[in-house]
C-alpha positions as CSV (number, residue, x, y, z in Angstrom):
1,X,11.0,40.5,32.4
2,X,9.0,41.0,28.9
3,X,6.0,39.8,28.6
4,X,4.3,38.5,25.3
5,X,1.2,39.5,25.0
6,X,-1.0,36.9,22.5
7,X,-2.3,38.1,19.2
8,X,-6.1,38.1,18.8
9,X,-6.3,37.3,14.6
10,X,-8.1,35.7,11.9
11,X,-7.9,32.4,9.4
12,X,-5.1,33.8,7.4
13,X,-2.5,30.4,7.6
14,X,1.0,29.8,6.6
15,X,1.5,26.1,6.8
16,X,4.9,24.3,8.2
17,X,6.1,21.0,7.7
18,X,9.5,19.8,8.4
19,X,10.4,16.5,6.8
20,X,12.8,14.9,10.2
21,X,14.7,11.8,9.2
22,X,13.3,9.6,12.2
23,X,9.6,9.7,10.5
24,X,8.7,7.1,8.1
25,X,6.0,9.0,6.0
26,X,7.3,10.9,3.0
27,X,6.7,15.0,2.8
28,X,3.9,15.0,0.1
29,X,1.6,12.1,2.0
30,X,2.3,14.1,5.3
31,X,1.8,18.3,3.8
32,X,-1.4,16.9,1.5
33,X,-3.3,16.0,4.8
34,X,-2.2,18.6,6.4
35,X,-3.4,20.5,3.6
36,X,-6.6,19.1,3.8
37,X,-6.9,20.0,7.6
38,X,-6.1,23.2,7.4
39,X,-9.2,23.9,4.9
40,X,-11.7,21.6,6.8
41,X,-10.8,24.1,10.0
42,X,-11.6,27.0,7.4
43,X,-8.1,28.4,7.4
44,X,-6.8,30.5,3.8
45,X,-3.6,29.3,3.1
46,X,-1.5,32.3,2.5
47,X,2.0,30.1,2.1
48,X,3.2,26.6,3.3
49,X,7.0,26.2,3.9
50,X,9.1,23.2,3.8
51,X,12.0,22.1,5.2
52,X,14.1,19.0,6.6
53,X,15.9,18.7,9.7
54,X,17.7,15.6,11.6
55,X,15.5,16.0,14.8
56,X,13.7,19.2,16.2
57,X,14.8,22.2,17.9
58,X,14.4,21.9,21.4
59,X,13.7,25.6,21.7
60,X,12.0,26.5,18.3
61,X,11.3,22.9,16.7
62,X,12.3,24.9,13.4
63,X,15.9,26.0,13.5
64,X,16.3,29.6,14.3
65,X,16.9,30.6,10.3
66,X,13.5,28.4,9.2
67,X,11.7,30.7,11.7
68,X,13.7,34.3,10.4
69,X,12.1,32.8,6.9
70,X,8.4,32.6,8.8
71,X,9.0,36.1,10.1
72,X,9.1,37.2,7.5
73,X,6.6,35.7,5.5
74,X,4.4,36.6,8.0
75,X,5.0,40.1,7.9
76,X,4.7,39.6,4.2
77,X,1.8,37.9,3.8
78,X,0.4,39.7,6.6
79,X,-0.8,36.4,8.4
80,X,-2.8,35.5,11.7
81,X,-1.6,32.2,11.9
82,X,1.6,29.7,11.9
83,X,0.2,26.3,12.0
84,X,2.7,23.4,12.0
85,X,2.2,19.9,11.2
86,X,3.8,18.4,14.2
87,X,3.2,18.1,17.8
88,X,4.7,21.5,19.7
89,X,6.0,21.3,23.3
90,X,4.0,24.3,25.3
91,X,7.4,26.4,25.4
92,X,8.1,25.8,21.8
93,X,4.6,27.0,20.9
94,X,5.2,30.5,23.3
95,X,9.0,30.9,21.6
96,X,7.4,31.0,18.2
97,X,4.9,33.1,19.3
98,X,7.3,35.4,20.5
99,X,9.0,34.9,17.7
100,X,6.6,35.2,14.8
101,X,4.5,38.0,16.8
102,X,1.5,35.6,15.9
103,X,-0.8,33.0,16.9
104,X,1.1,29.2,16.3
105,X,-0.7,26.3,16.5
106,X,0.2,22.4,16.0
107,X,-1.2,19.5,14.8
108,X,-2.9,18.6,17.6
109,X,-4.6,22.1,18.5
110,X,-5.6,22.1,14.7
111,X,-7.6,18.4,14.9
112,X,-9.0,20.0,18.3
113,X,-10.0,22.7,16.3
114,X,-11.9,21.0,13.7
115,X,-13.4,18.6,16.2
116,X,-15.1,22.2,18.1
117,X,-16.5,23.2,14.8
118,X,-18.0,19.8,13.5
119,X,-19.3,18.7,17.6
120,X,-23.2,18.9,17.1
121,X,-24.8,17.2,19.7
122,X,-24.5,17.8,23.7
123,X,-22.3,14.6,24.3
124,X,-20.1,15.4,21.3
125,X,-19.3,19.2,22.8
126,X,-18.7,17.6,26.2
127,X,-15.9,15.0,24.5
128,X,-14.6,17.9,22.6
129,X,-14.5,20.2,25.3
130,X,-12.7,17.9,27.8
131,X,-10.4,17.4,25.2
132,X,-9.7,20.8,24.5
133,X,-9.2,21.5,28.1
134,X,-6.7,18.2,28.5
135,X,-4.8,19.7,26.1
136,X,-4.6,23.2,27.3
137,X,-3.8,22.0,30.6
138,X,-0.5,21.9,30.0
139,X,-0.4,25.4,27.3
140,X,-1.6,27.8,30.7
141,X,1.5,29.1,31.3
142,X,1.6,31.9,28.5
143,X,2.8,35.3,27.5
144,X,0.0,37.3,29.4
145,X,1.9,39.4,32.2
146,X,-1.5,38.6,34.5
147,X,-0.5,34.8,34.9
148,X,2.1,35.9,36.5
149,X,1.3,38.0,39.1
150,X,0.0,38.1,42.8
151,X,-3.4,39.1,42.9
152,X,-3.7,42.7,44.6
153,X,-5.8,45.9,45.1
154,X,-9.4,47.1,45.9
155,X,-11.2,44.2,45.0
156,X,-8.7,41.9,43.5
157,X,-7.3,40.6,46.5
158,X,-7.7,36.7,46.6
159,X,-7.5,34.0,48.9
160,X,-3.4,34.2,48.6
161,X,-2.9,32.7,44.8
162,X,-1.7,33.7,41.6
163,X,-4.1,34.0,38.4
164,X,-2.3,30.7,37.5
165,X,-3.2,29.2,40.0
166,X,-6.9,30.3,40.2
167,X,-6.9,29.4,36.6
168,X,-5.7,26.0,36.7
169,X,-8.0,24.9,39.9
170,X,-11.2,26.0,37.8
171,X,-9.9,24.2,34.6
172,X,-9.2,20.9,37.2
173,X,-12.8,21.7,38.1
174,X,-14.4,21.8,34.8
175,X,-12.6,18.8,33.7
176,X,-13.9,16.9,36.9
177,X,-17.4,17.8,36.3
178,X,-16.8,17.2,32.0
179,X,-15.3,13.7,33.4
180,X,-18.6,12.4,35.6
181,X,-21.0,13.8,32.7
182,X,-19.2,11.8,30.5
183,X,-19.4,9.0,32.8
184,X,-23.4,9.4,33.1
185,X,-23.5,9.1,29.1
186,X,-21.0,6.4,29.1
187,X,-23.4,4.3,31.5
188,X,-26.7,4.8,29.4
189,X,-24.8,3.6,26.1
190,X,-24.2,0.6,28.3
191,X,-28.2,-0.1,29.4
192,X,-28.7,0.4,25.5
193,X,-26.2,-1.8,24.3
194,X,-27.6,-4.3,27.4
195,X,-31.1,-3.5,25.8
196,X,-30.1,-5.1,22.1
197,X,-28.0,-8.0,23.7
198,X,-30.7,-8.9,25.7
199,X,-33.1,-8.8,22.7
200,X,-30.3,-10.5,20.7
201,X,-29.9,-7.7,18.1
202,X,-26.4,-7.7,16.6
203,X,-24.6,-4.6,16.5
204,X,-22.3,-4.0,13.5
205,X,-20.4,-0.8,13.7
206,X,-18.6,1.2,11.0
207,X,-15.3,2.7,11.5
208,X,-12.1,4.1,9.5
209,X,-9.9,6.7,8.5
210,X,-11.7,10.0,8.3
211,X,-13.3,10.8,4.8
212,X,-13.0,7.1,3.8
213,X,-17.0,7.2,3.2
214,X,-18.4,5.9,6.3
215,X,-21.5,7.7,6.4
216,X,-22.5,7.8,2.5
217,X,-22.2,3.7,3.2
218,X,-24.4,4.1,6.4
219,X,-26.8,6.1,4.2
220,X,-27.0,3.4,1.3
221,X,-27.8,1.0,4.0
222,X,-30.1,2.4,6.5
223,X,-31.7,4.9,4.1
224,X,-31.3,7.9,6.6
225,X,-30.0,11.3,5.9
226,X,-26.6,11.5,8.4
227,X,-24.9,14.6,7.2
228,X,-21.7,13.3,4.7
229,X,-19.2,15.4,2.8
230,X,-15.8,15.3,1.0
231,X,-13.8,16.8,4.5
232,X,-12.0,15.1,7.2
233,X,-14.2,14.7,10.1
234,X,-17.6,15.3,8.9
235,X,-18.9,12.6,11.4
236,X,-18.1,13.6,14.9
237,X,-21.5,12.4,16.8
238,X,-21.9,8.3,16.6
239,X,-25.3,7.9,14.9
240,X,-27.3,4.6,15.3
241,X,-29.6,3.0,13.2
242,X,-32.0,-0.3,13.7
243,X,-32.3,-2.0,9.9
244,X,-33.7,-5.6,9.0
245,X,-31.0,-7.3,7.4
246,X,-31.9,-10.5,4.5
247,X,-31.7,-13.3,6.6
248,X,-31.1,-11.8,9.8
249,X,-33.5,-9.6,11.2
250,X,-33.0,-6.3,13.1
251,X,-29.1,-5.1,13.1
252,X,-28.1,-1.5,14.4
253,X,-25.8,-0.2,12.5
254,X,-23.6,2.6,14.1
255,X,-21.6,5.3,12.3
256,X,-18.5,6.7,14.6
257,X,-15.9,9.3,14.6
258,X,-13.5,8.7,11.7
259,X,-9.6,8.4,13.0
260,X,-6.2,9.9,11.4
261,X,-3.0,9.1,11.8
262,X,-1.3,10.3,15.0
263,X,-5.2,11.1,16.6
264,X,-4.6,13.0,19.6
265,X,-4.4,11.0,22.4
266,X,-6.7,13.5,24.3
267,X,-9.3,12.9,21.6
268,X,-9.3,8.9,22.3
269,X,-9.7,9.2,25.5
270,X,-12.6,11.9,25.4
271,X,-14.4,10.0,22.9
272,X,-13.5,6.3,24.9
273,X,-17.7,6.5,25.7
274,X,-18.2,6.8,21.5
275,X,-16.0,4.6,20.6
276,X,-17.2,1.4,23.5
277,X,-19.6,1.2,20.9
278,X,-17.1,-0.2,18.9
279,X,-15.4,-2.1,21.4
280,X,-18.8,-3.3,22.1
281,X,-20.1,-4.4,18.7
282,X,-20.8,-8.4,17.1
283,X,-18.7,-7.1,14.1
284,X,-16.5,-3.9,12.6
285,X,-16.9,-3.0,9.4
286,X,-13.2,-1.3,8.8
287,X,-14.6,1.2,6.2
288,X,-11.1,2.2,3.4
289,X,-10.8,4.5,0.8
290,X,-9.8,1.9,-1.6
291,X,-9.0,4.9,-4.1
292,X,-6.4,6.5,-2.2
293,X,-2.6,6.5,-2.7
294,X,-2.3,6.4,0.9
295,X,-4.6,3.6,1.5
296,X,-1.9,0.6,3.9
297,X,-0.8,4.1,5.7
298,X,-4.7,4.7,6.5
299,X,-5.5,1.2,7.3
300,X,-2.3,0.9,9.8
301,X,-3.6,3.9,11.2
302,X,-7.0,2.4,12.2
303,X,-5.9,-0.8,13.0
304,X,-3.3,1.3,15.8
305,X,-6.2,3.2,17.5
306,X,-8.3,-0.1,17.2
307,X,-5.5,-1.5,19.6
308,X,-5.1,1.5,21.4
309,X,-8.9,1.2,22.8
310,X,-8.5,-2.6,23.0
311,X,-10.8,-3.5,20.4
312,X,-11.7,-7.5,19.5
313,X,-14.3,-7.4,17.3
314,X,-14.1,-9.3,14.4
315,X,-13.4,-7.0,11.3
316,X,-14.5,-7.3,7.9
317,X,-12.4,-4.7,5.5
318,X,-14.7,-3.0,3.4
319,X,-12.9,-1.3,0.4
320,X,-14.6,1.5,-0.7
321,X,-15.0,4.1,-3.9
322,X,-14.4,1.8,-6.5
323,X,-15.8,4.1,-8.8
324,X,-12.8,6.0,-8.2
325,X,-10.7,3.0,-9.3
326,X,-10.3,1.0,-13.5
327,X,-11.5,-2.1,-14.2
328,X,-12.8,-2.9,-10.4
329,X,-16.0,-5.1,-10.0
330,X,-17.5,-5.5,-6.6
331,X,-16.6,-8.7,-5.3
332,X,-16.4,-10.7,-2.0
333,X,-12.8,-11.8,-0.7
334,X,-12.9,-15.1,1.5
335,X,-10.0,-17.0,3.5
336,X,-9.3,-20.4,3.0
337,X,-12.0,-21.4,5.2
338,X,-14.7,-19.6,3.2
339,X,-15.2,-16.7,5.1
340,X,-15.5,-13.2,4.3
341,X,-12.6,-11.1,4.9
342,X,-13.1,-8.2,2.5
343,X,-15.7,-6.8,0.3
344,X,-15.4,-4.5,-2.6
345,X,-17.9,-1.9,-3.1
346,X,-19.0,2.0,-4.5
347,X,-21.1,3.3,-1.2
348,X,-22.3,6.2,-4.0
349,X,-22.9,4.2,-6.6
350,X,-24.8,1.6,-4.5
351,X,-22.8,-1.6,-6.7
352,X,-21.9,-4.2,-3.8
353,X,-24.5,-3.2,-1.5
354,X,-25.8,-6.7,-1.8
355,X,-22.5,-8.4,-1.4
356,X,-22.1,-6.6,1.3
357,X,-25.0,-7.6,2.8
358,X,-24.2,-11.3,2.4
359,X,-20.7,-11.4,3.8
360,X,-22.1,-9.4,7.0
361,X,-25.0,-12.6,7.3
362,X,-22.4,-15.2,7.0
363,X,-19.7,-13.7,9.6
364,X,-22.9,-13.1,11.7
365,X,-25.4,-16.3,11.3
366,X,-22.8,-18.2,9.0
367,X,-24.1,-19.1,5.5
368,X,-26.9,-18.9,4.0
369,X,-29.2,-21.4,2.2
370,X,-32.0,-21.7,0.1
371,X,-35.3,-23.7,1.2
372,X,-39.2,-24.5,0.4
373,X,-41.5,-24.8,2.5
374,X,-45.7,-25.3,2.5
375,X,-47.3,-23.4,4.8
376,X,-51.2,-23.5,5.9
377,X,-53.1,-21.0,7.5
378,X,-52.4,-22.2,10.7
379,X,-49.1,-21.4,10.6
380,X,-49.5,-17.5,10.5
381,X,-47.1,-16.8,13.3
382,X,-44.2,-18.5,11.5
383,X,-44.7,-16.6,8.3
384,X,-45.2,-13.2,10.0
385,X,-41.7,-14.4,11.9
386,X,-40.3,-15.5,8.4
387,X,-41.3,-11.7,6.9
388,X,-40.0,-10.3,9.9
389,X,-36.2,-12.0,9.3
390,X,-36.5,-10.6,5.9
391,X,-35.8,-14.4,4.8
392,X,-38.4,-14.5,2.7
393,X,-37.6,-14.5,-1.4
394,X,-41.1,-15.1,-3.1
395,X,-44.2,-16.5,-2.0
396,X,-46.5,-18.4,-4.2
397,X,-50.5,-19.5,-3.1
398,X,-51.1,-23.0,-3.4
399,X,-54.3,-24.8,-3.7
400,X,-56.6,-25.3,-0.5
401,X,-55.1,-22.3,1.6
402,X,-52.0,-23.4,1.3
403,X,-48.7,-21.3,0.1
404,X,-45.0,-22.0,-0.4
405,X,-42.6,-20.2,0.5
406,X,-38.9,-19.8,-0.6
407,X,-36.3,-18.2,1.9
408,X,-32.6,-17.9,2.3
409,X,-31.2,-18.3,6.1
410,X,-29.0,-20.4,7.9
411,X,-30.2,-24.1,8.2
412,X,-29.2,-23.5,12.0
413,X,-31.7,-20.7,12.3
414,X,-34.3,-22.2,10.4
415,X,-34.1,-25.3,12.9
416,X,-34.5,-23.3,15.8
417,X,-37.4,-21.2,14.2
418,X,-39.4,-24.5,13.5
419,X,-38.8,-25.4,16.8
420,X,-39.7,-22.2,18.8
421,X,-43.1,-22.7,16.9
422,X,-43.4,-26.6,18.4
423,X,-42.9,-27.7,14.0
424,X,-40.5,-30.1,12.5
425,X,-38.7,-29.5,8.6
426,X,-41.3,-32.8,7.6
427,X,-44.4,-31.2,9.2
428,X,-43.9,-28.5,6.3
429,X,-42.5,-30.3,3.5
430,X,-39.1,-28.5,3.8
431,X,-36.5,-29.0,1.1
432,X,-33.7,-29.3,0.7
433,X,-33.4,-31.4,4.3
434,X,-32.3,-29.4,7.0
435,X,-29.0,-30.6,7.3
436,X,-27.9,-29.7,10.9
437,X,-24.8,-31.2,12.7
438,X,-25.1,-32.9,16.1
439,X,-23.4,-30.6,18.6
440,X,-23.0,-33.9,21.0
């Protein structure tokens, strides 16, 4: 039997995306993000072909004329690379190699791809990695003519099994040893996040569709320098950040991974210790690109891997790049109850920061109120405390020591404030009354 021997090449792509009747997304949503993948992973696009079938080719996915056409296109264009914008079975992937006399990738080993070049920190290699090798786990039994064969000769005799077989125990190995590092990383996110319950600091966590803005927002709020850019998966590496929130105090804020439709499930389950800081937080912001053409596909898409790693967090939607969009005002959207369910907002342009801000404080705290108060210099504690909440609106000195105070907070945590520092709402002139309900 032949052998094929896999082609060592460069970033020279042909792109291929077959419209098949059972999928629901049109051709132009599906090929533009495709599109956009292939650049993010650095590829040249040479050519992209189209076509439509009923349902795949068991053997080549593409029928066997589509692939004469790749031929040759590939010998025209004189290409490294066939990519193609579905999921490929490990025997259709080695036919079109065979075929095409070229490397072929698919979706999946493209977003793997990507995720290799953007991975930055050590834990974001190690998800990557044991991705990568989940996913090649299957794709070992290739064209090379040494797979095949008994190990033999001076110095190449082994303990009785094939390079396969040596090949695959190592990559079980490495995966088990990827697995309990994760595990290790997994259980310090867990004493962190037991630190800030502990200390009762809310966690509000940012996720969405990849490119939807997520870390320019993260920026705006928390004033820190996470890298951002017009690609797909800029953000690989969840980045956490402790801010004071008006009316709330300390909040860490976390920036994840952004998601895409039909996310490898390889790459959920390699970034499951990333994303339990979503599953873990007070509150999702569901970060969407209120601009795009493709924005219900995008949110659906979300919301799916939401489920898929059991998240029940309440979400506020947070629609994004309004600048993008005519005539659109920030703006606050509430349920019939009063509550915040979406906010509009321009994360580059900064307009809706502050609304922002006050529908996270309500579906945290509840709502906020405005109140005076008279404080003497005795009561030093409670103002540093007051400062500290970032309640505080203005301050103005009063005669004999004295200064008032105006600050916006629930009436609920004002009450317990007061009466942490053994005061009542009349021992400091507060108005309006503190209008608490009787939980009995």
């Amino acid at each position: 039997m032949e052998f094929f021997e896999r082609h060592q090449g460069g970033e020279k792509a042909i792109l291929v995306h077959l419209d098949l009747k059972q999928q629901s997304a049109s051709l132009d949503e599906d090929l533009s993000e495709f599109v956009l993948l292939a650049k993010s992973a650095g590829a040249d696009i040479m050519a992209t072909v189209t076509g439509s079938r009923q349902k795949p080719d068991a053997r080549l996915y593409a029928g066997s004329g589509k692939v004469a056409e790749l031929a040759a296109l590939v010998q025209e264009k004189e290409a490294d690379l066939v990519m193609f914008n579905h999921a490929l079975s490990p025997a259709q992937e080695r036919n079109l190699e065979k075929e095409l006399q070229c490397r072929v990738l698919d979706r999946t080993g493209l977003i793997l791809d990507i995720f290799a070049q953007r991975a930055q920190t050590f834990e974001g290699k190690l998800q990557v990695e044991l991705a990568q090798l989940s996913h090649l786990s299957s794709r070992l039994v290739r064209g090379w003519t040494h797979l095949e064969r008994q190990k033999g000769g001076i110095g190449m005799r082994g303990p009785g099994e094939t390079q396969l077989e040596t090949d695959r125990r190592l990559l079980k190995n490495r995966v088990t040893m990827l697995t309990e590092r994760l595990e290790k990383v997994r259980q310090n996110r867990q004493q962190g996040r037991a630190s800030r319950q502990k200390a009762d600091i809310p966690t509000v966590s940012l996720v969405g569709y990849t490119n939807a803005g997520k870390s320019t927002l993260f920026n705006r709020m928390t004033h820190a320098e996470v890298y951002s850019a017009d690609q797909l998966f800029a953000t690989l590496d969840p980045t956490l950040r402790r801010i004071n929130m008006p009316g709330i105090g300390p909040v860490v804020l976390v920036d994840t991974v952004g998601f895409i439709r039909h996310l490898p499930h390889q790459l959920v389950e390699a970034f499951r210790a990333t994303l339990e800081e979503t599953l873990e937080a007070d509150l999702l912001l569901h970060i969407v690109d209120a601009a795009s053409p493709e924005r219900d596909a995008q949110i659906e898409a979300v919301n799916e891997v939401l489920d898929e790693i059991g998240s029940k967090s309440r979400i506020l939607t947070v629609y994004n790049k309004i600048d993008l969009m005519e005539m659109r005002e920030p703006r606050i959207d509430s349920d019939d109850e009063g509550l915040p369910q979406a906010v509009w907002l321009s994360a580059f342009s900064g307009a809706g920061i502050r609304e922002l801000q006050s529908a996270i404080s309500v579906l945290l705290v509840g709502e906020l109120h405005s109140f005076r108060m008279t404080l003497s210099p005795d009561h030093g504690r409670l103002r540093a405390k007051l400062y500290e909440l970032g309640a505080v609106l203005e301050e103005t000195p009063q005669e004999g020591s004295l200064c008032a105070l105006q600050v916006r907070m629930t009436p609920q945590s004002l009450d317990q404030l007061l009466r942490r520092s053994g005061l009542s709402a009349e021992d400091l002139a507060v108005t309006p009354p503190l209008d608490i309900p009787d939980p009995y």
